[in-house]
Structure formats: C-alpha cells, structure tokens
Kinemage of the C-alpha trace (Angstrom):
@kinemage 1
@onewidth
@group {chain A} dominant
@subgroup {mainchain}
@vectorlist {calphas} color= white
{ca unk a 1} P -118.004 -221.157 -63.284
{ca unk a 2} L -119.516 -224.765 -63.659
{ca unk a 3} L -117.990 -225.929 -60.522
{ca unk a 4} L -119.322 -222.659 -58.699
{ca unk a 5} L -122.817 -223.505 -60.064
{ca unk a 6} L -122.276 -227.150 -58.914
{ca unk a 7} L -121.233 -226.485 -55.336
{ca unk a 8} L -124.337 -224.414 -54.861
{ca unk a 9} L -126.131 -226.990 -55.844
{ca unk a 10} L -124.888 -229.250 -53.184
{ca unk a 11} L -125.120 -226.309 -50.646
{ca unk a 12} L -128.917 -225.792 -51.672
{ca unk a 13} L -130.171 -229.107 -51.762
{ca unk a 14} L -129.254 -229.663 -48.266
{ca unk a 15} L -131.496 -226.908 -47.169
{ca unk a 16} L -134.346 -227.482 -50.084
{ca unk a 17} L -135.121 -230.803 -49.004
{ca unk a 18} L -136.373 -230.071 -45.168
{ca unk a 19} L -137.659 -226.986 -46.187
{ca unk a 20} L -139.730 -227.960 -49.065
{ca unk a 21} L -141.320 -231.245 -47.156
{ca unk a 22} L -142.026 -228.906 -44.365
{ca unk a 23} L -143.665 -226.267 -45.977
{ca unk a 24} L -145.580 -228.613 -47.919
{ca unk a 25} L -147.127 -229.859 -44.800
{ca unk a 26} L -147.776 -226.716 -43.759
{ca unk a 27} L -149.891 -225.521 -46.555
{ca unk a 28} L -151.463 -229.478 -46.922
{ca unk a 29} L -152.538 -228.772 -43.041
{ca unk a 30} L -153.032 -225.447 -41.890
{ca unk a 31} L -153.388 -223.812 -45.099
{ca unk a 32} L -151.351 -220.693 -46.796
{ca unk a 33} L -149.538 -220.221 -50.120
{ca unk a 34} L -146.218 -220.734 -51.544
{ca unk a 35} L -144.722 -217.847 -49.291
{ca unk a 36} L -143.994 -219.742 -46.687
{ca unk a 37} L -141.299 -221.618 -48.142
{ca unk a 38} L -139.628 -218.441 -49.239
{ca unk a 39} L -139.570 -217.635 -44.896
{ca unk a 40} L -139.088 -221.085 -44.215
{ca unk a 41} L -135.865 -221.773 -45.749
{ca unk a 42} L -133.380 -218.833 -44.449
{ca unk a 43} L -134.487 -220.270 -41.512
{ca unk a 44} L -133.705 -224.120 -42.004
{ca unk a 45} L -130.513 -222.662 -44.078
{ca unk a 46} L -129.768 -220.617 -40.311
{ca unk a 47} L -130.062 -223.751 -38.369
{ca unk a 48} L -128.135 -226.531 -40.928
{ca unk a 49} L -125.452 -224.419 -41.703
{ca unk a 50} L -124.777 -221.881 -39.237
{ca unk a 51} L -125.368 -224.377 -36.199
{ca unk a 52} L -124.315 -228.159 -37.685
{ca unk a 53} L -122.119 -227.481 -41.009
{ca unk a 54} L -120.369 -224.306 -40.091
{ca unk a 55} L -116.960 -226.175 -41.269
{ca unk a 56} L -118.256 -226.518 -44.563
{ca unk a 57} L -118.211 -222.630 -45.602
{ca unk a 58} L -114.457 -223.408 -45.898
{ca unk a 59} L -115.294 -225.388 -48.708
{ca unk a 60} L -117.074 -223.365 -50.233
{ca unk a 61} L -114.726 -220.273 -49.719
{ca unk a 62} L -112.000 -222.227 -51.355
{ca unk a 63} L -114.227 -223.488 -54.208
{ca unk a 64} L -114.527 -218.892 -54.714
{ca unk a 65} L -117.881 -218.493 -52.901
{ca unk a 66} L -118.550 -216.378 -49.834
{ca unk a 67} L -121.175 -216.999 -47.276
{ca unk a 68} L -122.615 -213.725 -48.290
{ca unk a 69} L -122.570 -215.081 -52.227
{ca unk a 70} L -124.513 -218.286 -50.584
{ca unk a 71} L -126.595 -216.697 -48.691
{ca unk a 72} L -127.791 -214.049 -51.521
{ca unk a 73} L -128.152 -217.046 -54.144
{ca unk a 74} L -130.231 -219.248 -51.919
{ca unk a 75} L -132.517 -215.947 -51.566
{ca unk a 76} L -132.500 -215.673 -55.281
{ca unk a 77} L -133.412 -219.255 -55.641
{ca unk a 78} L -136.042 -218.989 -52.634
{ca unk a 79} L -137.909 -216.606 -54.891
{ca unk a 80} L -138.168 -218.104 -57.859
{ca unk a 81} L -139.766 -221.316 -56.236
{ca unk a 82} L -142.262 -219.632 -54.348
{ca unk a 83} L -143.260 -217.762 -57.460
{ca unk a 84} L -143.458 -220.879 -58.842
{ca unk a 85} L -145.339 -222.118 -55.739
{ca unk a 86} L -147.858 -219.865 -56.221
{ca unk a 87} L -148.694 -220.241 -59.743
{ca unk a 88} L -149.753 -223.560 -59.168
C-alpha cells in the first residue's frame, strides 16, 4: 500500500507543478478562484501523460495501479486543493 501511495505521488507531482504555477497566474492576472485549477489539471494531466509519458502507465500498472485508479485519484486530489484554494 505504501509503495502505491508513493508512486502516485510521483505520478501527481508531475502534473501539480505546471498546473498549480499556471493557475496561479491565472487568478494573479485575470482574476477567478481556486476552480480553475481543479479544470486546469485533467487537462495538463491529458497532455503530460497521455501525449509525452504514455510509456510510463506500464509502470504504474506493474506497481498495481490502473490508469483509471490514476486518473480517479488525481480527481480526488484536484478537489481537495481547490477546496483548499478557495478557503484562502
């Protein structure tokens, strides 16, 4: 379970990084609340790993998570941090 929990972490951070600074500078800028990370990243998480790291699923698959476990924890995690987002 702790390696599970650690490989997600590895799979989310690439995608939290970019999507966080972005939609940061889109609120800074143009205005708009903590939402717009919660769009933001499925979309950055479309692009990184569907288009650059598609190889790396098989890690991940071997490891015991799907791309549909992934994809449903990222979502998860996407919530909670623009709750978070827009408490502050």
């Amino acid at each position: 379970m702790q390696i599970k929990i650690w490989a997600f972490a590895i799979f989310y951070r690439r995608i939290f990084i970019p999507a966080f600074l972005i939609s940061t500078l889109y609120i800074l800028v143009l205005g708009g609340s903590g939402f717009i990370f919660f769009f933001l990243t499925p979309i950055a998480h479309f692009v990184v790993y569907e288009h650059f790291y598609k190889q790396e699923y098989f890690f991940y698959y071997h490891i015991g998570l799907s791309k549909k476990s992934l994809w449903s924890a990222s979502i998860v995690c996407n919530g909670c941090i623009s709750i978070l987002l827009l408490l502050l």
